[in-house]
N, C-alpha and C positions, 0 to 999 in steps of 0.2 A: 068260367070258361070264356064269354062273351066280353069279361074285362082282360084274359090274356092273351085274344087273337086284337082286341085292339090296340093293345101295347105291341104286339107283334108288326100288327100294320104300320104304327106309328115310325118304331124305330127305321121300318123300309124306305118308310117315304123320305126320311129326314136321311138316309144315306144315299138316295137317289137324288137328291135336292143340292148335295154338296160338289155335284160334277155339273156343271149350266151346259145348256148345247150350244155351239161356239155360234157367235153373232151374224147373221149375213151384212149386217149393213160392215163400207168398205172402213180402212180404218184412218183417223184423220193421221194426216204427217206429225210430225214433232217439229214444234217452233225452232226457227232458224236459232242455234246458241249464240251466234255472233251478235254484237252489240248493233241497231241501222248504222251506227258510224261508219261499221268498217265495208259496208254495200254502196259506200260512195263513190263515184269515181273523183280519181284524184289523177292529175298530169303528173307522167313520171319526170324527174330530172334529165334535160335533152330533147324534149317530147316537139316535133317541129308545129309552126301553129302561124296562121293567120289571124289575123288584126282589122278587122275593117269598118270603120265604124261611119259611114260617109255612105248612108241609104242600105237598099237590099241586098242582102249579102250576094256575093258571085261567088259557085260553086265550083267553080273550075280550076281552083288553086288545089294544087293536090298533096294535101299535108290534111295530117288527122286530127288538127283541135281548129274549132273555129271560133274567136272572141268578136261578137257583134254584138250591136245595138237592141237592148231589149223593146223598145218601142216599135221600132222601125221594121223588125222580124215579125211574123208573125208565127201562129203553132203550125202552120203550112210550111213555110221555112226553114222550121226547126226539123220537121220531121224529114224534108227534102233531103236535107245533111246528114240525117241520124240513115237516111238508107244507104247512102253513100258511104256507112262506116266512120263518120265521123263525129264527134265528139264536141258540144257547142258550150260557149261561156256567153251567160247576158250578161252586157253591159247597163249601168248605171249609172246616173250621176248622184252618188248620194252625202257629197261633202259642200255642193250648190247646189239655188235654184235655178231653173232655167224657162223661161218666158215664152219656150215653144212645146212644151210639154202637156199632154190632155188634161194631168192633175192640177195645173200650174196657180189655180185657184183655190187649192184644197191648202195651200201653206200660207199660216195665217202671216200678216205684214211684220208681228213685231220679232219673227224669227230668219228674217233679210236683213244680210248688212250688205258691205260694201260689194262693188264689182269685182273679179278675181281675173277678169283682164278678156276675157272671153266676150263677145256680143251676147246679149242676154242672160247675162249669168250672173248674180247674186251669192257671197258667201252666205251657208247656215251657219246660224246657232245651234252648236250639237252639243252645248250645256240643259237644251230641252228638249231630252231625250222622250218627256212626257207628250211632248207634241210632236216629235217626227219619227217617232218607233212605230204610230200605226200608220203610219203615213207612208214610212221605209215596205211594212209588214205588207201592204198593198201592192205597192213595187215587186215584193219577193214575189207575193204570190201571184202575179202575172207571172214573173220567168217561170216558176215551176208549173202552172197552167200551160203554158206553151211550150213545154217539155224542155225547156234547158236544165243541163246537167251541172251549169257551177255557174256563182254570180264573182260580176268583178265589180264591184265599188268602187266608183273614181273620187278623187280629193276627200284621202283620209287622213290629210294633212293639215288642216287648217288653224292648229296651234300654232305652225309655222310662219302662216302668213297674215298680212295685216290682214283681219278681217271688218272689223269696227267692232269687235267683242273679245272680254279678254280671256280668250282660250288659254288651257293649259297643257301639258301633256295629261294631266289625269284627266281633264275632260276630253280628250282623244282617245286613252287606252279604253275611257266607258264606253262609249261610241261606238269605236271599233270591233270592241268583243262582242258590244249588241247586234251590230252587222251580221257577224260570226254564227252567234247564235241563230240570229233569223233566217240564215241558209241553212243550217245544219238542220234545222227544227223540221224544215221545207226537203228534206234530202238531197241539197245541192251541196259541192262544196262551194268554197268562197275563196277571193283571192286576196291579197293584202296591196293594195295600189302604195307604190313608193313607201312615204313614210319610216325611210331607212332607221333613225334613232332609237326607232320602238321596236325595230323587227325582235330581238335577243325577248322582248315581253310578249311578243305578240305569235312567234312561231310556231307555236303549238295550238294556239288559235287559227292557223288559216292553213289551205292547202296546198297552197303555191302563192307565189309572188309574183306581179304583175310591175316592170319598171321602168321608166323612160330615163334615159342619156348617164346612167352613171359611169359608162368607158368614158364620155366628154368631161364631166364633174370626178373624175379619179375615185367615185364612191363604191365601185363594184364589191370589193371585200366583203362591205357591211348586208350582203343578201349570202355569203357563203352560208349562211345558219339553216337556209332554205336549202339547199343541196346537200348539207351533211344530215341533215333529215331527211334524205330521196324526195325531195318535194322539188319541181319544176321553177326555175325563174324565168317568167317566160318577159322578154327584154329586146328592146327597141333602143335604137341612136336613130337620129334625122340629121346631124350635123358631121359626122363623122363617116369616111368611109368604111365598106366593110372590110378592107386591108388595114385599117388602123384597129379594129377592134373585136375582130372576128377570131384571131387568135389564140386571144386571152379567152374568149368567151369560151370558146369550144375547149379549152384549158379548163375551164371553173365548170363545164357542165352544165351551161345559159344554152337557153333557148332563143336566139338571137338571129335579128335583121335590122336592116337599114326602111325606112318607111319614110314618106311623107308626113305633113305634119296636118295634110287633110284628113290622114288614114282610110285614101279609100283602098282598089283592088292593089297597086302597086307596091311592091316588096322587092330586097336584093336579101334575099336568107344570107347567112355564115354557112 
Protein backbone atom coordinates (compact mmCIF):
# COMPACT_ATOMS: atom_id res chain seq x y z
CA UNK A 1 0.00 0.00 0.00
CA UNK A 2 3.00 2.40 1.18
CA UNK A 3 4.72 1.64 -2.32
CA UNK A 4 1.27 2.48 -4.26
CA UNK A 5 0.45 5.85 -2.68
CA UNK A 6 4.11 6.72 -3.62
CA UNK A 7 3.92 5.95 -7.03
CA UNK A 8 0.67 7.83 -6.89
CA UNK A 9 2.39 10.89 -5.42
CA UNK A 10 5.14 10.51 -7.79
CA UNK A 11 3.28 10.55 -10.88
CA UNK A 12 1.52 14.08 -9.40
CA UNK A 13 4.35 15.68 -8.86
CA UNK A 14 5.89 14.96 -12.35
CA UNK A 15 2.46 16.32 -13.94
CA UNK A 16 2.45 19.39 -11.96
CA UNK A 17 6.31 19.99 -12.70
CA UNK A 18 5.51 19.87 -16.56
CA UNK A 19 3.52 23.48 -16.56
CA UNK A 20 6.52 26.06 -14.85
CA UNK A 21 4.88 29.42 -13.45
CA UNK A 22 5.47 31.99 -15.84
CA UNK A 23 8.78 34.08 -15.09
CA UNK A 24 8.51 37.66 -13.55
CA UNK A 25 11.84 38.69 -14.50
CA UNK A 26 10.94 41.12 -17.78
CA UNK A 27 11.93 39.58 -21.18
CA UNK A 28 15.09 40.60 -23.07
CA UNK A 29 14.27 42.11 -26.86
CA UNK A 30 15.42 39.95 -29.76
CA UNK A 31 18.65 41.05 -31.37
CA UNK A 32 18.22 43.51 -34.14
CA UNK A 33 18.13 40.95 -37.59
CA UNK A 34 19.63 43.63 -39.52
CA UNK A 35 23.12 43.32 -40.43
CA UNK A 36 25.43 46.95 -38.14
CA UNK A 37 25.82 47.76 -41.79
CA UNK A 38 22.66 48.60 -42.60
CA UNK A 39 22.17 51.17 -39.07
CA UNK A 40 24.77 53.35 -40.85
CA UNK A 41 23.91 56.47 -42.02
CA UNK A 42 24.64 56.96 -45.47
CA UNK A 43 23.90 60.61 -47.52
CA UNK A 44 21.29 60.09 -49.88
CA UNK A 45 21.89 61.24 -53.55
CA UNK A 46 21.17 65.31 -53.55
CA UNK A 47 21.65 65.50 -49.84
CA UNK A 48 22.72 69.35 -49.46
CA UNK A 49 26.09 69.65 -47.36
CA UNK A 50 28.75 71.89 -46.15
CA UNK A 51 32.42 71.81 -46.57
CA UNK A 52 34.48 73.48 -44.12
CA UNK A 53 37.50 72.64 -43.25
CA UNK A 54 39.51 75.95 -42.31
CA UNK A 55 39.17 75.92 -38.08
CA UNK A 56 35.81 75.38 -36.07
CA UNK A 57 33.00 74.49 -37.74
CA UNK A 58 30.28 77.52 -38.05
CA UNK A 59 26.74 76.22 -37.48
CA UNK A 60 24.84 78.71 -39.06
CA UNK A 61 24.82 77.25 -42.50
CA UNK A 62 21.55 75.63 -42.72
CA UNK A 63 21.82 72.34 -44.78
CA UNK A 64 21.82 68.85 -42.99
CA UNK A 65 25.35 67.18 -43.53
CA UNK A 66 28.36 68.94 -42.23
CA UNK A 67 32.03 67.68 -43.62
CA UNK A 68 34.78 69.08 -41.17
CA UNK A 69 38.06 68.77 -39.85
CA UNK A 70 38.41 65.86 -37.37
CA UNK A 71 41.15 67.46 -35.33
CA UNK A 72 40.06 70.69 -35.24
CA UNK A 73 36.31 69.57 -33.98
CA UNK A 74 35.96 68.57 -31.08
CA UNK A 75 33.10 65.86 -29.31
CA UNK A 76 31.52 69.28 -28.11
CA UNK A 77 31.19 70.27 -31.69
CA UNK A 78 30.10 67.38 -32.98
CA UNK A 79 27.37 67.07 -30.69
CA UNK A 80 26.52 71.07 -31.05
CA UNK A 81 25.47 69.85 -34.88
CA UNK A 82 23.90 66.52 -34.10
CA UNK A 83 21.19 68.74 -31.85
CA UNK A 84 20.77 70.87 -34.53
CA UNK A 85 19.73 67.78 -36.64
CA UNK A 86 22.46 67.47 -38.47
CA UNK A 87 24.63 64.91 -39.68
CA UNK A 88 28.58 65.28 -39.52
CA UNK A 89 31.65 63.87 -41.76
CA UNK A 90 35.42 63.88 -40.23
CA UNK A 91 37.62 64.84 -42.22
CA UNK A 92 41.21 63.38 -42.63
CA UNK A 93 44.19 63.47 -44.26
CA UNK A 94 45.05 59.92 -44.72
CA UNK A 95 46.90 59.76 -48.30
CA UNK A 96 49.68 62.57 -46.54
CA UNK A 97 51.50 63.52 -43.73
CA UNK A 98 51.20 66.62 -42.45
CA UNK A 99 53.60 68.56 -40.06
CA UNK A 100 50.82 70.16 -37.87
CA UNK A 101 49.25 67.34 -36.71
CA UNK A 102 49.37 66.10 -32.65
CA UNK A 103 50.26 62.43 -34.18
CA UNK A 104 52.96 63.90 -36.58
CA UNK A 105 55.63 62.10 -34.68
CA UNK A 106 53.88 58.70 -34.55
CA UNK A 107 54.92 58.20 -38.70
CA UNK A 108 58.08 56.61 -38.75
CA UNK A 109 60.62 58.84 -41.54
CA UNK A 110 61.05 56.00 -43.95
CA UNK A 111 57.14 56.10 -44.96
CA UNK A 112 57.38 60.19 -46.27
CA UNK A 113 58.10 60.90 -49.62
CA UNK A 114 57.84 63.80 -51.67
CA UNK A 115 55.75 67.12 -51.05
CA UNK A 116 52.19 66.91 -52.67
CA UNK A 117 52.40 70.67 -53.16
CA UNK A 118 50.55 71.58 -50.05
CA UNK A 119 52.92 73.49 -47.02
CA UNK A 120 53.66 70.84 -44.87
CA UNK A 121 52.47 67.95 -46.29
CA UNK A 122 54.39 64.73 -47.30
CA UNK A 123 53.09 61.99 -49.67
CA UNK A 124 52.59 58.33 -47.80
CA UNK A 125 53.68 55.17 -48.47
CA UNK A 126 50.42 53.18 -48.51
CA UNK A 127 52.33 49.99 -49.75
CA UNK A 128 52.97 49.84 -45.68
CA UNK A 129 49.75 49.26 -44.93
CA UNK A 130 51.62 47.27 -41.83
CA UNK A 131 52.74 50.69 -40.44
CA UNK A 132 49.80 53.16 -41.08
CA UNK A 133 46.52 50.84 -40.56
CA UNK A 134 47.26 51.31 -36.70
CA UNK A 135 48.11 54.56 -37.14
CA UNK A 136 45.00 55.35 -39.69
CA UNK A 137 42.91 52.96 -36.76
CA UNK A 138 43.77 55.81 -34.10
CA UNK A 139 42.60 58.57 -36.43
CA UNK A 140 39.14 56.45 -36.80
CA UNK A 141 38.89 56.08 -33.62
CA UNK A 142 39.04 59.64 -32.54
CA UNK A 143 36.19 60.57 -35.10
CA UNK A 144 34.09 57.77 -33.75
CA UNK A 145 35.01 58.97 -30.05
CA UNK A 146 33.75 62.24 -30.83
CA UNK A 147 30.67 61.12 -32.29
CA UNK A 148 30.97 61.64 -36.14
CA UNK A 149 28.77 59.76 -38.26
CA UNK A 150 31.09 59.10 -41.61
CA UNK A 151 34.91 59.59 -42.39
CA UNK A 152 36.12 61.37 -45.47
CA UNK A 153 39.75 60.20 -46.30
CA UNK A 154 41.55 62.83 -48.36
CA UNK A 155 44.37 61.80 -51.05
CA UNK A 156 43.20 58.31 -51.93
CA UNK A 157 45.01 58.91 -55.03
CA UNK A 158 48.35 58.70 -54.80
CA UNK A 159 49.17 56.12 -57.47
CA UNK A 160 48.48 59.00 -59.49
CA UNK A 161 50.85 61.34 -58.52
CA UNK A 162 54.51 61.43 -58.24
CA UNK A 163 55.01 60.55 -54.91
CA UNK A 164 58.85 59.20 -54.65
CA UNK A 165 57.34 55.53 -54.32
CA UNK A 166 56.29 53.34 -56.91
CA UNK A 167 52.54 53.10 -56.31
CA UNK A 168 50.21 51.19 -58.07
CA UNK A 169 46.70 50.93 -58.65
CA UNK A 170 46.66 47.57 -56.66
CA UNK A 171 48.43 49.30 -53.83
CA UNK A 172 45.62 51.99 -53.92
CA UNK A 173 42.54 49.46 -54.17
CA UNK A 174 44.53 47.79 -50.79
CA UNK A 175 44.65 50.96 -49.11
CA UNK A 176 41.50 52.07 -49.81
CA UNK A 177 39.39 49.09 -48.87
CA UNK A 178 41.38 49.14 -45.63
CA UNK A 179 40.09 52.65 -45.00
CA UNK A 180 36.66 51.21 -45.82
CA UNK A 181 36.87 48.63 -43.47
CA UNK A 182 38.23 50.75 -40.54
CA UNK A 183 35.08 52.96 -40.64
CA UNK A 184 32.71 50.36 -41.22
CA UNK A 185 34.38 48.36 -38.17
CA UNK A 186 33.88 51.86 -36.13
CA UNK A 187 30.02 52.27 -37.37
CA UNK A 188 30.95 55.23 -39.52
CA UNK A 189 30.26 55.31 -43.10
CA UNK A 190 33.17 56.47 -45.31
CA UNK A 191 33.62 58.49 -48.31
CA UNK A 192 35.67 57.68 -51.46
CA UNK A 193 37.76 61.22 -52.09
CA UNK A 194 38.18 61.60 -55.94
CA UNK A 195 40.15 58.71 -57.36
CA UNK A 196 37.76 58.56 -60.27
CA UNK A 197 39.51 55.29 -62.21
CA UNK A 198 38.74 53.08 -59.37
CA UNK A 199 35.33 54.31 -58.41
CA UNK A 200 33.45 50.97 -60.98
CA UNK A 201 36.00 48.65 -58.05
CA UNK A 202 35.63 50.67 -55.35
CA UNK A 203 31.73 51.44 -55.13
CA UNK A 204 30.38 49.07 -53.21
CA UNK A 205 33.14 49.71 -50.71
CA UNK A 206 32.19 53.40 -49.84
CA UNK A 207 29.00 55.37 -49.10
CA UNK A 208 29.26 58.38 -51.06
CA UNK A 209 31.73 60.15 -53.00
CA UNK A 210 33.49 63.16 -52.02
CA UNK A 211 34.94 65.34 -55.36
CA UNK A 212 36.54 68.39 -56.33
CA UNK A 213 36.32 70.07 -59.95
CA UNK A 214 35.26 67.28 -62.27
CA UNK A 215 32.58 69.83 -64.21
CA UNK A 216 36.19 71.87 -64.80
CA UNK A 217 38.22 68.47 -65.85
CA UNK A 218 34.97 67.04 -68.04
CA UNK A 219 35.19 63.86 -65.60
CA UNK A 220 31.74 64.11 -63.94
CA UNK A 221 30.33 60.82 -65.69
CA UNK A 222 32.92 58.72 -64.09
CA UNK A 223 31.08 59.26 -60.27
CA UNK A 224 27.43 58.41 -62.02
CA UNK A 225 28.13 54.68 -60.39
CA UNK A 226 27.63 56.47 -57.05
CA UNK A 227 24.22 57.73 -57.78
CA UNK A 228 22.97 54.75 -59.61
CA UNK A 229 23.49 53.12 -56.29
CA UNK A 230 21.48 56.06 -54.37
CA UNK A 231 24.74 56.91 -52.78
CA UNK A 232 25.34 60.83 -52.53
CA UNK A 233 28.23 62.69 -54.59
CA UNK A 234 28.83 65.22 -52.65
CA UNK A 235 31.02 67.93 -55.23
CA UNK A 236 32.69 70.98 -55.30
CA UNK A 237 34.19 73.38 -58.41
CA UNK A 238 36.36 76.62 -57.19
CA UNK A 239 37.12 77.65 -60.75
CA UNK A 240 34.09 77.44 -62.34
CA UNK A 241 30.89 79.41 -61.86
CA UNK A 242 27.73 77.89 -60.41
CA UNK A 243 25.97 78.80 -64.04
CA UNK A 244 28.51 76.72 -65.78
CA UNK A 245 27.88 73.63 -63.82
CA UNK A 246 25.11 73.75 -61.47
CA UNK A 247 22.88 72.33 -64.34
CA UNK A 248 24.38 69.38 -65.21
CA UNK A 249 24.96 68.71 -61.68
CA UNK A 250 21.37 68.90 -60.41
CA UNK A 251 20.82 66.76 -63.80
CA UNK A 252 23.18 63.81 -62.42
CA UNK A 253 21.87 64.18 -58.87
CA UNK A 254 25.42 65.84 -57.35
CA UNK A 255 25.34 67.51 -54.40
CA UNK A 256 27.01 70.55 -55.51
CA UNK A 257 28.65 74.08 -54.75
CA UNK A 258 31.17 76.54 -55.77
CA UNK A 259 33.76 77.06 -52.50
CA UNK A 260 36.92 78.59 -52.01
CA UNK A 261 39.93 76.80 -52.06
CA UNK A 262 40.63 77.74 -48.37
CA UNK A 263 37.33 75.88 -47.56
CA UNK A 264 36.33 77.90 -44.84
CA UNK A 265 32.30 79.12 -44.09
CA UNK A 266 31.86 80.52 -47.63
CA UNK A 267 29.65 78.53 -50.25
CA UNK A 268 27.40 79.51 -53.52
CA UNK A 269 25.21 75.98 -53.50
CA UNK A 270 23.49 74.80 -57.00
Amino acid sequence: MRHLLAVLALTLLTACSTTAPPDPRPTASAPDPRPSEDRRWRPAAGTAWQWQLDGRADPRVDVPVYDIDGFENSAADVRRLHRDGRKVICYLNAGAWEDFRPDRAAFPKRVLGRSNGWPGERWLDIRRIDVLEPLMEKRFDMCRDRGFDAVEPDLMDGYLHRTGFPLTAAHQLAYNRMLARLAHERGMSVGLKNDLPQIPALVDDFDFAVNEQCAQYDECDALMPFVEAGKAVLHVEYALKTGEFCPKARERGFSSMRKRLDLGVWRQPC
